[in-house]
N, CA and C atoms as an extended XYZ file, in Angstrom:
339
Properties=species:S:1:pos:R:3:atomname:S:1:resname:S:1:resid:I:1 pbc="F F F"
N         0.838       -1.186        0.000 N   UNK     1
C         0.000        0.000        0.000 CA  UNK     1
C         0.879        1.244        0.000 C   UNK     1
N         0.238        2.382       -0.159 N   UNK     2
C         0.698        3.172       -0.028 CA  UNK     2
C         1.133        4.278        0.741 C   UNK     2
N         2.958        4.297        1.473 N   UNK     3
C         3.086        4.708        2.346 CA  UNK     3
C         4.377        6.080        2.020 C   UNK     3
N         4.046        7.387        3.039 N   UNK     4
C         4.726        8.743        2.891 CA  UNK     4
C         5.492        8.774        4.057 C   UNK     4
N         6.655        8.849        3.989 N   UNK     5
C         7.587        9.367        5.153 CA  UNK     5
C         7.759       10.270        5.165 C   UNK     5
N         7.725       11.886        6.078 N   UNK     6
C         7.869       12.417        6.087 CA  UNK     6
C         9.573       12.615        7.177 C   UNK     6
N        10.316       13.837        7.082 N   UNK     7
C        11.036       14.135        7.748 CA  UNK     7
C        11.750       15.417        7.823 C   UNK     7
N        12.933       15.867        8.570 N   UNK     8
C        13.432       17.024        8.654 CA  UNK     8
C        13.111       18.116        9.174 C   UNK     8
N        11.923       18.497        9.519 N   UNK     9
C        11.354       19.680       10.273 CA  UNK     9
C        11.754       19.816       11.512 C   UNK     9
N        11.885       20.823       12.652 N   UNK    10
C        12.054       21.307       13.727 CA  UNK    10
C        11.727       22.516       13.929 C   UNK    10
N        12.920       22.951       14.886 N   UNK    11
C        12.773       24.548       15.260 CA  UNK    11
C        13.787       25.734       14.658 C   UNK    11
N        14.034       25.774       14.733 N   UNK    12
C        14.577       27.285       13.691 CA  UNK    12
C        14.306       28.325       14.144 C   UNK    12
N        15.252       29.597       14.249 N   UNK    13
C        15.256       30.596       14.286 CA  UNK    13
C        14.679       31.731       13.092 C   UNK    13
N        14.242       32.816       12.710 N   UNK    14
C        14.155       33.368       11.387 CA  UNK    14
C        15.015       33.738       10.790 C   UNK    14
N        14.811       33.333        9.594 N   UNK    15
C        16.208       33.280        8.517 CA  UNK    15
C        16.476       32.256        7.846 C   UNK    15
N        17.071       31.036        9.379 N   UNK    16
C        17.527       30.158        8.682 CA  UNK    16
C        16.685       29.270        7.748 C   UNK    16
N        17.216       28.027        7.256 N   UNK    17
C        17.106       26.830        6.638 CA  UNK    17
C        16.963       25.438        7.345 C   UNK    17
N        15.619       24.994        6.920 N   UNK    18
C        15.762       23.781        7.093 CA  UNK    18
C        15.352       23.005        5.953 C   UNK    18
N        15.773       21.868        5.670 N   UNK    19
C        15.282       20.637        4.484 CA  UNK    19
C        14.809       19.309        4.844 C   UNK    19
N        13.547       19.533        4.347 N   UNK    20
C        12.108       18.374        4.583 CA  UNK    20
C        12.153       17.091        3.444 C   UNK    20
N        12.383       15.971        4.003 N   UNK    21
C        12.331       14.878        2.950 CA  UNK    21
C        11.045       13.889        2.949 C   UNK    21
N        10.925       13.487        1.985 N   UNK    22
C         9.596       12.843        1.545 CA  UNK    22
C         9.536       11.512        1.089 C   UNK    22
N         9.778       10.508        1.530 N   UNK    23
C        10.122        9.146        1.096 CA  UNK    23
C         9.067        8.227        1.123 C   UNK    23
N         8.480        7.620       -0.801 N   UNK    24
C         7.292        6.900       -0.415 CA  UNK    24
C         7.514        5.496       -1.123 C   UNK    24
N         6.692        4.808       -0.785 N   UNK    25
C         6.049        3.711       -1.129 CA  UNK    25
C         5.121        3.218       -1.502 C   UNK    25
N         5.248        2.094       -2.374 N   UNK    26
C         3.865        1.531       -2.662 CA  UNK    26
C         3.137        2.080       -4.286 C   UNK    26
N         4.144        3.305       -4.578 N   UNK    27
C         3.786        3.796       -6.089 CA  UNK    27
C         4.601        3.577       -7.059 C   UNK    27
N         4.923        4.108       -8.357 N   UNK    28
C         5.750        4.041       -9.174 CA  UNK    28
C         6.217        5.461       -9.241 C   UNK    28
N         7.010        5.831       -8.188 N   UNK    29
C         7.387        7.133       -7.946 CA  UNK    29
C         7.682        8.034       -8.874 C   UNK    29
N         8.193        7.852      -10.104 N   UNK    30
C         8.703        9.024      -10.715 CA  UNK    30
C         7.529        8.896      -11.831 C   UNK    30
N         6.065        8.479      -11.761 N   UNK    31
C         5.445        8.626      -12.647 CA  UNK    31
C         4.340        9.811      -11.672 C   UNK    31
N         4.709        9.826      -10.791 N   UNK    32
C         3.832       10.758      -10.005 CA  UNK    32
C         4.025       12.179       -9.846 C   UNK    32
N         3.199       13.347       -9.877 N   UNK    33
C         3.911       14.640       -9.418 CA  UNK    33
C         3.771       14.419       -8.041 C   UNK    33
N         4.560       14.864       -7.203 N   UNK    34
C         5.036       15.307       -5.962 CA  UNK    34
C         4.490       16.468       -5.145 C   UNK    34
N         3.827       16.680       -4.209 N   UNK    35
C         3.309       18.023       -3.625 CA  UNK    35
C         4.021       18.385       -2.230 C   UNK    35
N         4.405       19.475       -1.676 N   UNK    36
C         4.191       19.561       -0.185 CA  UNK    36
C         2.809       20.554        0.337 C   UNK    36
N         2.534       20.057        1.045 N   UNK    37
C         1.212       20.987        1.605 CA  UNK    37
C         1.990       21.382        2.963 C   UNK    37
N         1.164       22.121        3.740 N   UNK    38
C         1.347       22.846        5.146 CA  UNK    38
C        -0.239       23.483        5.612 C   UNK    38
N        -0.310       23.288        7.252 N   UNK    39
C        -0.967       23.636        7.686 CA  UNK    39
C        -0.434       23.921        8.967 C   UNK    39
N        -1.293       25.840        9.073 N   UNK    40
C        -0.993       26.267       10.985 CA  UNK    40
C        -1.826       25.798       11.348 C   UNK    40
N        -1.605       26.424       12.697 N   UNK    41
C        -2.519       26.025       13.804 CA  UNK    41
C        -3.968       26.899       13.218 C   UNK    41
N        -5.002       26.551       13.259 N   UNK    42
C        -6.423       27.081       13.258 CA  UNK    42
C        -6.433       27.778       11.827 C   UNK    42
N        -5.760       26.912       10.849 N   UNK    43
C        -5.602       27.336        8.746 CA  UNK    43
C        -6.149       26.517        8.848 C   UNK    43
N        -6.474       26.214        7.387 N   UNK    44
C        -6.694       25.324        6.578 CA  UNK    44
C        -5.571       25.265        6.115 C   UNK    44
N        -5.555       23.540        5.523 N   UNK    45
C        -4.399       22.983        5.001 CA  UNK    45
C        -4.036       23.906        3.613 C   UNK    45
N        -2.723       23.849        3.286 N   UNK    46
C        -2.279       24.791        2.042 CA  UNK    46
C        -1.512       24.376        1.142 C   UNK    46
N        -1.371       24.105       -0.175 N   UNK    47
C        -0.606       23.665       -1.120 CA  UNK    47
C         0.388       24.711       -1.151 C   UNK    47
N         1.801       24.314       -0.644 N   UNK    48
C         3.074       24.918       -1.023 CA  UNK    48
C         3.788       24.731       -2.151 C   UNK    48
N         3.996       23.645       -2.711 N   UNK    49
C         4.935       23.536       -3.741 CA  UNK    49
C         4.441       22.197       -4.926 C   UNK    49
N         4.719       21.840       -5.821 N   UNK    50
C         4.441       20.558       -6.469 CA  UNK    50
C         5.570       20.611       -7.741 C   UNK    50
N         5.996       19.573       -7.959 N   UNK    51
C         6.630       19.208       -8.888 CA  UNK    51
C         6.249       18.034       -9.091 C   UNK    51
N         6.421       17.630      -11.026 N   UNK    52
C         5.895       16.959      -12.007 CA  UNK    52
C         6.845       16.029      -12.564 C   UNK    52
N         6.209       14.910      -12.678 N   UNK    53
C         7.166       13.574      -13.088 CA  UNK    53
C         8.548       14.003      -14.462 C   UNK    53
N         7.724       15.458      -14.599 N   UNK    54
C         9.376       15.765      -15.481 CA  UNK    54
C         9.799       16.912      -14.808 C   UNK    54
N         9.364       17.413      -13.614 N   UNK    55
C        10.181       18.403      -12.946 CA  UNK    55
C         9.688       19.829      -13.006 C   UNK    55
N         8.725       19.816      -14.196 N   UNK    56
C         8.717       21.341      -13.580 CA  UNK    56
C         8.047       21.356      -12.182 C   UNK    56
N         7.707       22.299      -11.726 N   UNK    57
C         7.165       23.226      -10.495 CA  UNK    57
C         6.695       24.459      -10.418 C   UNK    57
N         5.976       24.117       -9.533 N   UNK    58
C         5.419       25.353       -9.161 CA  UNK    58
C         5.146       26.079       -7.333 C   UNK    58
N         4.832       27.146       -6.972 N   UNK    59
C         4.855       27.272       -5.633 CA  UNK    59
C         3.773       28.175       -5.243 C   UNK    59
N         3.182       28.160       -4.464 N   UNK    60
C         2.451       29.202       -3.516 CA  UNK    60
C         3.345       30.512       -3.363 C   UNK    60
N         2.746       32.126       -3.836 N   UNK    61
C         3.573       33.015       -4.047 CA  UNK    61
C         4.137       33.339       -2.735 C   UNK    61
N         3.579       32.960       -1.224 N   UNK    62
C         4.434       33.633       -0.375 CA  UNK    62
C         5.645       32.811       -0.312 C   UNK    62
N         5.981       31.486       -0.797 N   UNK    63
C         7.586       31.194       -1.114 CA  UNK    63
C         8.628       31.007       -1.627 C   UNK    63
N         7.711       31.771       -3.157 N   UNK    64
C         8.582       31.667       -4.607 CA  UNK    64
C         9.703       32.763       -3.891 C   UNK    64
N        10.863       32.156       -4.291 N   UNK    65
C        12.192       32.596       -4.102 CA  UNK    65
C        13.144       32.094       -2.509 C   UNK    65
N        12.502       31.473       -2.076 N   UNK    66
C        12.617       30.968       -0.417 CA  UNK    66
C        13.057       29.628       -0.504 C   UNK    66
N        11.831       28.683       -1.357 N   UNK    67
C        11.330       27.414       -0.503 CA  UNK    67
C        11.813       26.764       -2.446 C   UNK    67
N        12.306       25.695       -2.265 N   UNK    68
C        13.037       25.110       -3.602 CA  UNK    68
C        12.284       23.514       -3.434 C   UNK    68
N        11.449       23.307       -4.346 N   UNK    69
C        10.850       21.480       -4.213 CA  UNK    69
C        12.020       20.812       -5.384 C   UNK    69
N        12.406       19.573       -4.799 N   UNK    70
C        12.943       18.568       -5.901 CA  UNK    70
C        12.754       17.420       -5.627 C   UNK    70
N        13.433       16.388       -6.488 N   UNK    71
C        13.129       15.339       -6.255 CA  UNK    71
C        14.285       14.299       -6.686 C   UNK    71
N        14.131       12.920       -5.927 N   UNK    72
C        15.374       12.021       -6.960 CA  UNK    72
C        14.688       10.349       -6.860 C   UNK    72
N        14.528       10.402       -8.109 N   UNK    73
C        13.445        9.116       -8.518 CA  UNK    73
C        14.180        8.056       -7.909 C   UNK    73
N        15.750        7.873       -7.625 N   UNK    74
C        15.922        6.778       -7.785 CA  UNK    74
C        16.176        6.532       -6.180 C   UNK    74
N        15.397        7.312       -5.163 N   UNK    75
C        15.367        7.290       -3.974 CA  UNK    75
C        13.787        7.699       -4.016 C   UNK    75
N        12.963        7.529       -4.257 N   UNK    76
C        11.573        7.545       -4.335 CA  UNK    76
C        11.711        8.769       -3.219 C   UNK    76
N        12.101       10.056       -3.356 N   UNK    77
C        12.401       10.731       -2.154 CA  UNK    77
C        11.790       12.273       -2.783 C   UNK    77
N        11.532       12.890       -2.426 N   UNK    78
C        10.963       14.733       -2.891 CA  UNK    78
C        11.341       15.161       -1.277 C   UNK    78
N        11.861       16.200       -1.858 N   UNK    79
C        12.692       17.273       -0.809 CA  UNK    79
C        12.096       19.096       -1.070 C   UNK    79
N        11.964       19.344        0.033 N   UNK    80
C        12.096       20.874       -0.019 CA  UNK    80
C        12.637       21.547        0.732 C   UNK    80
N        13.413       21.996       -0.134 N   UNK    81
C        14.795       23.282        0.670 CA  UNK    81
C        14.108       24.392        0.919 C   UNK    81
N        13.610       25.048        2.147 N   UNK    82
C        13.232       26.069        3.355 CA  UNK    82
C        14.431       27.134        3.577 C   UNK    82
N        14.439       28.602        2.815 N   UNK    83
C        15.585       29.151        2.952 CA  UNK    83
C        14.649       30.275        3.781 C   UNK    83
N        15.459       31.066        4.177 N   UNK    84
C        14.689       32.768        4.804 CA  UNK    84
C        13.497       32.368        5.465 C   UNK    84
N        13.457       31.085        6.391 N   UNK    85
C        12.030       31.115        6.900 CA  UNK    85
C        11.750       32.019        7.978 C   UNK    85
N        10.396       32.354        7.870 N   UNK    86
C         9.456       33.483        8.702 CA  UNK    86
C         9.069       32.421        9.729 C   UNK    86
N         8.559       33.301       10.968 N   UNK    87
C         7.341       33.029       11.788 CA  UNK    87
C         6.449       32.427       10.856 C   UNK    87
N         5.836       33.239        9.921 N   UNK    88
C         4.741       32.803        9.297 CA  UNK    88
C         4.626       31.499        8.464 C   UNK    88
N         5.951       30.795        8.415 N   UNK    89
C         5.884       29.273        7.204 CA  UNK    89
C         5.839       28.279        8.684 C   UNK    89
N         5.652       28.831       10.248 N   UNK    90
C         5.043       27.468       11.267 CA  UNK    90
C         3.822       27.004       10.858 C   UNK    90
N         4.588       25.607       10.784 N   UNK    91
C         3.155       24.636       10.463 CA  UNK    91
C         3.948       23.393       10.402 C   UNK    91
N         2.450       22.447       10.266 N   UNK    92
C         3.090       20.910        9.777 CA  UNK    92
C         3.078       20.577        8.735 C   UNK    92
N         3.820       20.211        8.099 N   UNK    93
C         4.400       19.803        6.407 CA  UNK    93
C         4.151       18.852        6.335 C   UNK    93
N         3.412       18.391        4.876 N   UNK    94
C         2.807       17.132        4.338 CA  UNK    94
C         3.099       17.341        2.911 C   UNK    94
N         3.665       15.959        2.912 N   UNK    95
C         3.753       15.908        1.304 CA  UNK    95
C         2.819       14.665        0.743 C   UNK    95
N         1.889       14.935       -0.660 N   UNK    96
C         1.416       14.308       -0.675 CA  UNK    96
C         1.604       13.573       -2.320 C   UNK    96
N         1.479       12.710       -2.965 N   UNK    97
C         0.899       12.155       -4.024 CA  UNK    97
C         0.023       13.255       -4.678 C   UNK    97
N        -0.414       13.806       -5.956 N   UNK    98
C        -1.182       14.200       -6.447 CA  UNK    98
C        -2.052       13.058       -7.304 C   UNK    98
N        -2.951       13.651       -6.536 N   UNK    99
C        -4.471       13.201       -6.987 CA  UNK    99
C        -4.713       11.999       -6.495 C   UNK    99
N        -3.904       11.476       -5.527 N   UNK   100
C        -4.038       10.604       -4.281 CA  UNK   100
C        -4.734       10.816       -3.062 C   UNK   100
N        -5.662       10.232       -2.516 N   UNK   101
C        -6.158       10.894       -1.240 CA  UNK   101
C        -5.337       10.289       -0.170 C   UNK   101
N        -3.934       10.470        0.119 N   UNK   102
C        -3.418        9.813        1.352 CA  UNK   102
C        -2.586       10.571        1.763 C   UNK   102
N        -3.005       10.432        3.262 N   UNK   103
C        -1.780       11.762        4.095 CA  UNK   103
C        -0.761       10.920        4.525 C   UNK   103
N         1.076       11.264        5.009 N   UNK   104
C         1.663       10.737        5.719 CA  UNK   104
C         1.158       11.576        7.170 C   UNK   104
N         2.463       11.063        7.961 N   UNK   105
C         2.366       11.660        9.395 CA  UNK   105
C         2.455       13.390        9.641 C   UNK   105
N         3.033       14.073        8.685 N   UNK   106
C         3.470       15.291        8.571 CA  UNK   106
C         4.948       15.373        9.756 C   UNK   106
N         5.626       16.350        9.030 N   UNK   107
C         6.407       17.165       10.118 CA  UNK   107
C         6.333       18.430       10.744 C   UNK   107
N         6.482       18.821       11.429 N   UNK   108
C         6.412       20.033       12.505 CA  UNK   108
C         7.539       20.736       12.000 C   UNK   108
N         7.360       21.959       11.947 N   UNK   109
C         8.496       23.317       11.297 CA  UNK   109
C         7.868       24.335       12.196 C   UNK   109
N         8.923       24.517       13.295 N   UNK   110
C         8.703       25.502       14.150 CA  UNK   110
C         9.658       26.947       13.497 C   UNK   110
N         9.261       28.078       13.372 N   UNK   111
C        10.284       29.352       13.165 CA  UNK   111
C        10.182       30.298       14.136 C   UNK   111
N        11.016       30.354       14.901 N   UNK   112
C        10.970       31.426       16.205 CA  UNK   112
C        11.283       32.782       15.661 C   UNK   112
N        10.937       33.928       16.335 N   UNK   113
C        11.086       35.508       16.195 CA  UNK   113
C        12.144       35.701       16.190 C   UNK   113
């Protein structure tokens, strides 16, 4: 079946960087586009980033130039590089399958003041 590992999130100061990895199972990974979503506390969940079984991408405008999605098929793995993070990108990170209805566990991305 089909299973999402999520990882990499914590706490952070503003500014820095952190990088979120995405490791799944159970699909034929590089025929899939790739998403990360995020949700705060008392949001609704939010599509951040997605990239496409040939790579392009795309992002939610508050992180075009920040937040970098990729991927490497031959680690069934999608990554997103978190540069200049705000207060405002706290939340839990989910990456999902497109057009899959299945969540992993998410990670927690704390950004302190």
């Amino acid at each position: 079946q089909v299973q999402l590992v999520e990882s990499g999130g914590g706490l952070v100061q503003a500014g820095g960087s952190l990088k979120l990895s995405c490791t799944a199972s159970g699909i034929i990974f590089s025929s899939n586009a790739m998403e990360w979503y995020r949700q705060a506390p008392g949001k609704e969940r939010e599509l951040v980033a997605r990239i496409g079984s040939t790579y392009g991408t795309r992002y939610v405008d508050s992180v075009k130039g920040r937040f970098t999605i990729s991927r490497v098929n031959a680690k069934n793995t999608v990554y997103l590089q978190m540069n200049s993070l705000r207060p405002e990108d706290t939340a839990v990170y989910y990456c999902k399958i497109r057009d899959v209805d299945y969540w992993g566990q998410g990670t927690q991305v704390t950004v302190s003041s």
